[in-house]
C-alpha positions in Angstrom: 114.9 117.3 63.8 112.7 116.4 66.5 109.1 115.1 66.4 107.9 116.8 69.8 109.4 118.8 73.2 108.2 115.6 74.9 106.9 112.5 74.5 105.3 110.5 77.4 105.4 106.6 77.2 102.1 105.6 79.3 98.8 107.0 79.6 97.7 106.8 83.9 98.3 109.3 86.7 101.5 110.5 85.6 100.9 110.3 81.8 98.0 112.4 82.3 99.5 114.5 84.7 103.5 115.4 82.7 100.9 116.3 79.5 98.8 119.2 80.8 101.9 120.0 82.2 103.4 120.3 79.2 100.8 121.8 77.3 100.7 124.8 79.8 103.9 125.5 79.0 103.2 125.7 75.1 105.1 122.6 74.6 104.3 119.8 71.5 103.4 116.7 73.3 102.6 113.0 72.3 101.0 110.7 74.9 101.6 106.9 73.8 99.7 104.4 75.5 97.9 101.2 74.6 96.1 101.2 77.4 93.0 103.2 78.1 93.8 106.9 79.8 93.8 106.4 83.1 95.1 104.1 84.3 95.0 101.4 87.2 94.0 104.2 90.3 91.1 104.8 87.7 89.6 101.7 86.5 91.1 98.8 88.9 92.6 100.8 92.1 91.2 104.0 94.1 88.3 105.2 92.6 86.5 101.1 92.4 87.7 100.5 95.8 86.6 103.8 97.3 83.3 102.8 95.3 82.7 99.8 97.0 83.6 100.4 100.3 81.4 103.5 100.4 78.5 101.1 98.8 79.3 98.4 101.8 79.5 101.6 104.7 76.1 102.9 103.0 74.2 99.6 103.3 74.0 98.5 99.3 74.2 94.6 98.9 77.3 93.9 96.7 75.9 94.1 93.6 74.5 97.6 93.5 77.9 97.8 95.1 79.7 96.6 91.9 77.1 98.6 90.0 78.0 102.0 91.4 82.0 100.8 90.9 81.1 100.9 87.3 79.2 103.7 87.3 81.4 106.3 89.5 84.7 104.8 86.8 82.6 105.8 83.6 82.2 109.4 84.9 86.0 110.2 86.0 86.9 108.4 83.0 85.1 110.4 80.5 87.1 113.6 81.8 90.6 112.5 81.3 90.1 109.7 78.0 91.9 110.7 74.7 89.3 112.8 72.9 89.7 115.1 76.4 93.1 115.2 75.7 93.3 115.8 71.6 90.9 118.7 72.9 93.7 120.3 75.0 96.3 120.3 72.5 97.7 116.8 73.1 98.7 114.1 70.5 97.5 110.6 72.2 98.6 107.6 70.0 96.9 104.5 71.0 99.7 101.9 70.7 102.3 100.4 72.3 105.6 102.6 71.9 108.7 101.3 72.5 112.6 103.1 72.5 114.6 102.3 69.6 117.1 104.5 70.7 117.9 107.3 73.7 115.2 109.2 72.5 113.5 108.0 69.7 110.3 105.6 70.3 108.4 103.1 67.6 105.2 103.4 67.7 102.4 102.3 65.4 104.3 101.3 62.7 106.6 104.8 62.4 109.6 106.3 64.4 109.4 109.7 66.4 111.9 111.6 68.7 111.5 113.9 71.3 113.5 116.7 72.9 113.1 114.7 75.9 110.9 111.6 77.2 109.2 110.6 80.0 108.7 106.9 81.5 105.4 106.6 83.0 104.8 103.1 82.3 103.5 102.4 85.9 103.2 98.8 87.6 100.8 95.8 88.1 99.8 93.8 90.7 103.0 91.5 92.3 102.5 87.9 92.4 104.3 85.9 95.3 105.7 82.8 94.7 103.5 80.7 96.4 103.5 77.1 95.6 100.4 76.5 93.0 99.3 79.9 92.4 99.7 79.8 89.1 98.0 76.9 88.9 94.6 78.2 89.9 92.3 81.5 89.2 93.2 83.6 92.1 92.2 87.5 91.4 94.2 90.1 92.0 92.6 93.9 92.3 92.9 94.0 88.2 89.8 91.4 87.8 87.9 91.9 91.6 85.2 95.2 90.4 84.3 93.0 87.1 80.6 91.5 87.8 79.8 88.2 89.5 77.8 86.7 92.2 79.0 87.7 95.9 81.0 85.1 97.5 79.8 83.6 100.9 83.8 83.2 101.7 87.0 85.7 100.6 90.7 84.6 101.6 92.9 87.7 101.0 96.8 87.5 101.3 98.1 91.0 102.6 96.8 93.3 104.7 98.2 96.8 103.3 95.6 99.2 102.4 94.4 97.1 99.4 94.0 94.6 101.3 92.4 95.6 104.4 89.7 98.5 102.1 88.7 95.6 99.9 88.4 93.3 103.0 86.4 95.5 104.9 84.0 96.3 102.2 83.0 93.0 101.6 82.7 92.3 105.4 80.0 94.6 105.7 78.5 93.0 102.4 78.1 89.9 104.7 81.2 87.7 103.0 83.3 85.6 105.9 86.5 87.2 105.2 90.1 86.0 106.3 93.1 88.3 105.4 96.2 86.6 106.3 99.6 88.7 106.0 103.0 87.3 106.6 104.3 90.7 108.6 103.3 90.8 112.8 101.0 93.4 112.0 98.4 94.5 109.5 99.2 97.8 107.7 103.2 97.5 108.9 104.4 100.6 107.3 102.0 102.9 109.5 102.3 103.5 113.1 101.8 100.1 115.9 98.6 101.9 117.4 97.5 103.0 113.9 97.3 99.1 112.7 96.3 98.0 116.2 93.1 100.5 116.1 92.4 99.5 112.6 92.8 95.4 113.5 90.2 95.9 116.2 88.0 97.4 114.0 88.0 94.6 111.4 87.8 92.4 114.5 84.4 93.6 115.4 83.3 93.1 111.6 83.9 89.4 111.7 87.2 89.4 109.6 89.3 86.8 110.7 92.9 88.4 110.4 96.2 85.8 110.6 99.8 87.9 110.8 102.9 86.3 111.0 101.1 83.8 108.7 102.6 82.9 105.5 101.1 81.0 102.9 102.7 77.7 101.8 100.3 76.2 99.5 97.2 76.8 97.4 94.7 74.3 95.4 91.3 74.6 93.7 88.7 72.1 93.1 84.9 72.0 92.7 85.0 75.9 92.9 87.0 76.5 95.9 90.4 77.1 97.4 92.2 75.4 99.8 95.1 77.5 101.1 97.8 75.8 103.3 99.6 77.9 106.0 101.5 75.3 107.1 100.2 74.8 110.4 96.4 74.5 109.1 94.4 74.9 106.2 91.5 76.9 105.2 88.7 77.0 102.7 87.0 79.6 100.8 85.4 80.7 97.3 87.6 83.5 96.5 91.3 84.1 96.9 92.3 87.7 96.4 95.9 88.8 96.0 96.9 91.9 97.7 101.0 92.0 98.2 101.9 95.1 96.7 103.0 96.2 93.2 105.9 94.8 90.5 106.9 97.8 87.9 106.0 97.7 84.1 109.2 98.3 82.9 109.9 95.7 80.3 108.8 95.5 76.8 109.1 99.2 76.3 112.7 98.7 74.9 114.2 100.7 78.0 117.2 98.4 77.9 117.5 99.7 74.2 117.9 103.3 75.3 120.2 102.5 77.8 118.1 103.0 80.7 119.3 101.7 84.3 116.8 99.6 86.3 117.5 98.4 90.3 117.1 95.1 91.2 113.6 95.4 91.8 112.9 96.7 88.3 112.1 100.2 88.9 113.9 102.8 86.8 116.3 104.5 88.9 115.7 108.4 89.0 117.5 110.8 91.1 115.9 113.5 93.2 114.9 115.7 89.7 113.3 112.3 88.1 116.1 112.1 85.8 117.4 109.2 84.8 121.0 108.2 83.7 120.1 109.1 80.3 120.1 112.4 79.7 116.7 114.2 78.5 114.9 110.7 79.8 112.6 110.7 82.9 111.0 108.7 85.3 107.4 109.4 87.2 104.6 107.5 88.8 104.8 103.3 89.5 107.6 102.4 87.4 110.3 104.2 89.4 109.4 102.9 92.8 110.2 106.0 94.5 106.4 106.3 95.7 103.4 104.1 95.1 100.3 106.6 95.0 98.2 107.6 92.3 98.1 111.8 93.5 102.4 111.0 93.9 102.4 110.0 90.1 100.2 112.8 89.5 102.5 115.4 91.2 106.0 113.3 89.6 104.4 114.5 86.0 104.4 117.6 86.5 107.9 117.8 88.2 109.5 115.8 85.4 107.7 117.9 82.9 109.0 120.8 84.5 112.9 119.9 85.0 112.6 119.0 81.3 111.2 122.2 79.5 112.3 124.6 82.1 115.7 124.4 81.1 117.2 127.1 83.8 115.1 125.4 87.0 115.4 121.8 88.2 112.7 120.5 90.1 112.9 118.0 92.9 110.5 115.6 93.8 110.4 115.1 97.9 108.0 112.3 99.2 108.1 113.2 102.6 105.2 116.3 101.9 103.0 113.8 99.9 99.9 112.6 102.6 98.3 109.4 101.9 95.5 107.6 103.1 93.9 104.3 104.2 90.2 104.9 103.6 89.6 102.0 106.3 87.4 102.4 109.5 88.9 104.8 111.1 90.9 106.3 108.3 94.6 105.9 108.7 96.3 109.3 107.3 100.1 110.1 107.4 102.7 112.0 106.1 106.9 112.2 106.6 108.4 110.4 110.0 107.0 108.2 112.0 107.6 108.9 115.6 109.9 106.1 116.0 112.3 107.9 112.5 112.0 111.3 114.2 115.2 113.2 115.5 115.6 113.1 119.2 115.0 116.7 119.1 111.5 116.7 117.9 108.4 117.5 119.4 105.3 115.4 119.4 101.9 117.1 119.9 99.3 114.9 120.6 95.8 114.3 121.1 92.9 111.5 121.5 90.2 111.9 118.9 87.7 111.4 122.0 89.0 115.0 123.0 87.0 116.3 119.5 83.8 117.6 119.9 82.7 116.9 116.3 83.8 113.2 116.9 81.9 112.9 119.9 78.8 113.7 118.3 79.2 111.3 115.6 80.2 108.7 118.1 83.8 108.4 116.2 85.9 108.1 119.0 88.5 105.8 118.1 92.0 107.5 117.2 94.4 110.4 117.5 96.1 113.0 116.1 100.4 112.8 116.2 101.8 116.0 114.9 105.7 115.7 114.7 107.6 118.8 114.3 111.6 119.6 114.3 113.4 122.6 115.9 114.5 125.5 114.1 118.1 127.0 114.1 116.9 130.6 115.8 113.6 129.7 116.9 114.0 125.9 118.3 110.7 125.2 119.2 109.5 128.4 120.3 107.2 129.3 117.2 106.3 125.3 117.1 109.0 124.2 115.1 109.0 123.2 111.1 106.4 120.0 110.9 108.7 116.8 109.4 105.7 114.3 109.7 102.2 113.2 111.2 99.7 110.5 111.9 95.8 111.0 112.2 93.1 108.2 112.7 89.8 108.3 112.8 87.0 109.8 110.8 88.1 112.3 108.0 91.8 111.6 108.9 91.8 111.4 104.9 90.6 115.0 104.9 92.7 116.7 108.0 96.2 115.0 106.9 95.7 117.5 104.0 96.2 120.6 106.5 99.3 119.1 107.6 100.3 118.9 103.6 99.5 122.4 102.8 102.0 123.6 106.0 104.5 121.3 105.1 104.5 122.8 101.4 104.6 126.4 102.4 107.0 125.3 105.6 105.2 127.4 107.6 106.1 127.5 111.3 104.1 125.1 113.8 102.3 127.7 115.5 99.5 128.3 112.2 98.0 125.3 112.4 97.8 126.5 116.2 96.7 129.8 115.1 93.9 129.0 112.6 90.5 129.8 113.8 88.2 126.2 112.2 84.6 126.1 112.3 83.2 124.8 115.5 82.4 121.6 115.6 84.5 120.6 112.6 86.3 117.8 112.7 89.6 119.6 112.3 89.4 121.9 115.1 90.7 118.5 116.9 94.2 119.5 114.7 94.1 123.5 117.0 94.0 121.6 120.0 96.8 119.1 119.3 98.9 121.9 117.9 98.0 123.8 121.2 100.5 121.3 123.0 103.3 122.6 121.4 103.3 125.9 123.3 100.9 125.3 126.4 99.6 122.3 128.5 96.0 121.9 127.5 93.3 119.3 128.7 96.1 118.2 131.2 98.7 117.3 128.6 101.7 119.0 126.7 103.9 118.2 124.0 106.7 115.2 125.0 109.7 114.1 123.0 109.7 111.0 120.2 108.7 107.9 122.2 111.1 104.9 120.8 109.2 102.0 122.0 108.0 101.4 118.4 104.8 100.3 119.4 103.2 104.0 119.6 102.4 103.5 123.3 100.5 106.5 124.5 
């Protein structure tokens, strides 16, 4: 006899998420965690950093910066923590549970089994192996919103979005920041005029920025760093590590249950979030498959759903979830880049200088890159199906969500065309790039995928 429909090992985005899911199907559900609910994007990742940059942008010094960090965490907190989710029906266990068998978890000193199980253990902060790292008290984003003087100097190694937020904010809180990333470009997985737009910026802020730089060596002494990038050497009070993330997938017994891992360390999930043992899911972090806290949030629910909806499999597709850099500009995209989209595309483009709304706020910088695909009877005559885009510049974090909402419904090209916005909105700059699918407008047209790679426009 079974204990519950579904138990959930780990209490953050996904936890959260696969639970309320649950429960709105009727379903018995314990939530194990021994960590508080949450999770990193809560208390160490997208809500403190989103904090502090807006603190920095606003004009707060660093520690009313650090202030509001704690202050914006305790309120988002308080609506998802476990006496919110006793409340709706859930039973939260505050331990660490670990499988003692396919589906049967220890936790707190007893045994319990579930119809089926789902693996939300998320990740951590990755480490590089850089020679004396261990050796000295580097931070990573876990430990960099906890309260402490402001530091006059901030080495940061990796310029993704953690990276280049954090680096940012404390430019404009007056700290000499150096971000030095071992790719040729900051922010490598977005488009080449995305990062370049984004670099300039930074630029103009003071932050010294080193690609193609790796680090070979780092020390400590008398309260500073010296970090060694083999051709020079550089100085600073704190060294913050931003390379990515490592999955939390052992100590949890998931080699116990029989549960297959890649060489990375993620669990490996197909399309549904199933694992290779049957009744056993994956969502959020610890599968790898995508890295964002509102991705976890939506892998939840489609794990929760492909589990209790036994005549319906649901598939997870990353390609329709957005996400964001919150940097100035914002970087937004979703799907294909232009240089991974099928000959046969078409790419409707325009300069953010050519929105009013921008103009007024004197936002100039970036564009809008809307990539759609042909249809079978159509081709591109009603705009084609959208398979991807790229927007940057200010509230690209709020317009990439129009391109979401079409890609869910799969709605032809020509709506976002169609739409009537307010005027002057900033996404009545998305009508006029749409426009270039089906006429020339302000001189220009839509054009086929460039392949240069470096987004030359």
């Amino acid at each position: 006899m079974t204990d519950y429909d579904l138990i959930i090992l780990g209490g953050g985005a996904a936890g959260l998420s696969a639970a309320r899911a649950a429960r709105w199907e009727g379903a018995s559900v314990a939530l194990i965690s021994d960590a508080a609910l949450g999770g990193d994007c809560t208390f160490t990742g997208c809500v403190p950093s989103k904090s502090l940059i807006e603190a920095s942008r606003q004009g707060l010094d660093f520690a009313a910066g650090l202030e509001r960090v704690e202050r914006v965490v305790a309120t988002i907190a308080s609506g998802e923590n476990a006496e919110v989710m006793r409340h709706e029906g859930v039973e939260v266990i505050e331990a660490r549970g670990t499988f003692v068998g396919p589906r049967t978890i220890e936790v707190d000193g007893r045994r319990i089994e579930g119809k089926n199980i789902i693996v939300a253990t998320g990740s951590r902060p990755a480490v590089p192996p850089i020679q004396g790292l261990a050796e000295v008290p580097y931070l990573t984003n876990e430990a960099f919103f906890a309260p402490r003087p402001q530091p006059k100097s901030l080495v940061i190694v990796g310029a993704g979005p953690i990276g280049c937020e954090l680096g940012e904010a404390m430019a404009r809180f007056g700290t000499q920041v150096t971000i030095v990333e071992f790719a040729d470009r900051i922010l490598n997985r977005y488009e080449p005029d995305a990062s370049a737009l984004v670099e300039a910026s930074m630029r103009e802020l003071g932050i010294d920025i080193r690609t193609g730089t790796g680090v070979q060596l780092v020390q400590h002494s008398n309260g500073r760093f010296t970090i060694d990038l083999g051709g020079e050497s550089i100085e600073c009070e704190e060294l913050l590590i931003a390379t990515g993330r490592t999955p939390n997938t052992t100590g949890f017994g998931l080699d116990t249950a029989g549960i297959d891992l890649d060489r990375r360390g993620f669990v490996e999930t197909d399309t549904f979030l199933r694992t290779n043992v049957k009744s056993v899911y994956a969502a959020g972090d610890c599968n790898g498959v995508q890295m964002l806290s509102h991705a976890a949030d939506e892998m939840g629910r489609v794990a929760t759903w492909t589990a209790l909806r036994v005549s319906r499999k649901y598939k997870y597709d990353p390609n329709r979830i957005p996400h964001v850099v919150f940097t100035t500009p914002e970087v937004a995209a979703i799907g294909v880049l232009e240089a991974a989209a099928p000959d046969d595309a078409s790419v409707a483009e325009v300069e953010m200088s050519a929105n009013d709304r921008a103009l007024a706020a004197d936002e100039v910088e970036g564009f809008v890159r809307l990539i759609a695909r042909p249809t079978k009877f159509t081709r591109h005559r009603a705009g084609g199906k959208l398979i991807g885009a790229t927007i940057v510049g200010g509230r690209a974090g709020e317009m990439i969500n129009e391109v979401a909402l079409m890609m869910r419904m799969n709605a032809y090209g020509f709506r976002l065309a169609q739409t009537v916005r307010a005027y002057p909105s900033w996404s009545t700059v998305m009508q006029k790039a749409a426009t270039r699918w089906f006429y020339e407008y302000e001189g220009e047209s839509a054009r086929r995928p460039r392949r240069s790679g470096r987004g030359d426009r």
